[in-house]
C-alpha positions as CSV (number, residue, x, y, z in Angstrom):
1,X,0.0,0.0,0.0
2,X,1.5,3.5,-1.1
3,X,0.7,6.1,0.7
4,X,1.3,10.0,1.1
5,X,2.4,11.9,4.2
6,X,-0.7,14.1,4.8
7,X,-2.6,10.4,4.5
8,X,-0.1,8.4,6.8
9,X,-0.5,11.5,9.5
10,X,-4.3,11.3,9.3
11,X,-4.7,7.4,9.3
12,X,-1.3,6.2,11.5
13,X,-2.6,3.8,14.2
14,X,-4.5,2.0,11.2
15,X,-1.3,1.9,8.9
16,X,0.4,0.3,12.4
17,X,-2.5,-2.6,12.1
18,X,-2.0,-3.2,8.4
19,X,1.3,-3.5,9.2
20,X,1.5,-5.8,12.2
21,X,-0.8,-8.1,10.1
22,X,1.3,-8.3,7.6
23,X,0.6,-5.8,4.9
24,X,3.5,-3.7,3.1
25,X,3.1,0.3,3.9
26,X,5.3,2.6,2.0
27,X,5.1,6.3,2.9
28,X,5.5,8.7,-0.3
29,X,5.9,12.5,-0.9
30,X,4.2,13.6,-4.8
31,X,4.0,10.1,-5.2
32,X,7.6,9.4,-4.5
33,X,8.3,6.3,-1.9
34,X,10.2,7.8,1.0
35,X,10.0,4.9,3.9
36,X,8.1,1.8,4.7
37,X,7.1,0.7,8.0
38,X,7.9,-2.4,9.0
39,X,7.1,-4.3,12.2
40,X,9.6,-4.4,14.9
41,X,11.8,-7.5,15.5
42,X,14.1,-7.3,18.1
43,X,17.1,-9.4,18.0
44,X,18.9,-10.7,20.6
45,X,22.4,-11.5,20.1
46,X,24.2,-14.3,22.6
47,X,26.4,-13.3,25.1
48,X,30.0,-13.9,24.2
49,X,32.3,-15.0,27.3
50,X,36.2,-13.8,27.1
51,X,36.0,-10.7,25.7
52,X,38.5,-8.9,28.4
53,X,40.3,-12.1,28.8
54,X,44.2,-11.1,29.4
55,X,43.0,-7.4,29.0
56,X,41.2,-7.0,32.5
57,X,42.1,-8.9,36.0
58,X,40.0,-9.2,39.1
59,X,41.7,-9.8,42.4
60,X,40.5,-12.8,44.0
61,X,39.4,-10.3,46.8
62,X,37.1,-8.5,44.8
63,X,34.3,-8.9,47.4
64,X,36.4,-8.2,50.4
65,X,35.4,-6.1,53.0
66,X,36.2,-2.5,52.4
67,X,38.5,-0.9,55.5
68,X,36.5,0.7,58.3
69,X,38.1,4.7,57.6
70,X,37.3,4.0,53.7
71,X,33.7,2.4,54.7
72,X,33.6,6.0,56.8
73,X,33.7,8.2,53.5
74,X,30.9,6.6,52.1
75,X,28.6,6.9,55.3
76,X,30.2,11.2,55.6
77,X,31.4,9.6,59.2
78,X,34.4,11.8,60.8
79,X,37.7,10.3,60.4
């Protein structure tokens, strides 16, 4: 279906149904096809592991306790 921008303005949520069931819209100006709307498919790529493998290190202590006059800044407590 070809339609023209004053159209696709005035008739949008029923160009979004033809759409999503399965019918080809194409937006024109003077007749001239500027975009078609298409349904929206997102894809989701897999997860790759080892991306930062020998770039990044983590310290086995990662998770460790943070010292007590560090913990203090957070919390604004006086030194």
């Amino acid at each position: 279906m070809l339609v023209n921008i004053h159209e696709a303005k005035t008739n949008f949520s029923k160009l979004i149904n033809s759409v999503l069931n399965g019918e080809e819209v194409i937006i024109a100006k003077d007749g001239n096809p500027l975009v078609q709307l298409t349904p929206y498919n997102p894809t989701i790529l897999p997860r790759k592991s080892g991306q930062f493998n020998g770039i990044m290190h983590v310290s086995d202590d990662f998770d460790a306790a943070l010292p007590e006059d560090l913990l203090n800044q957070f919390y604004k407590k006086d030194l």
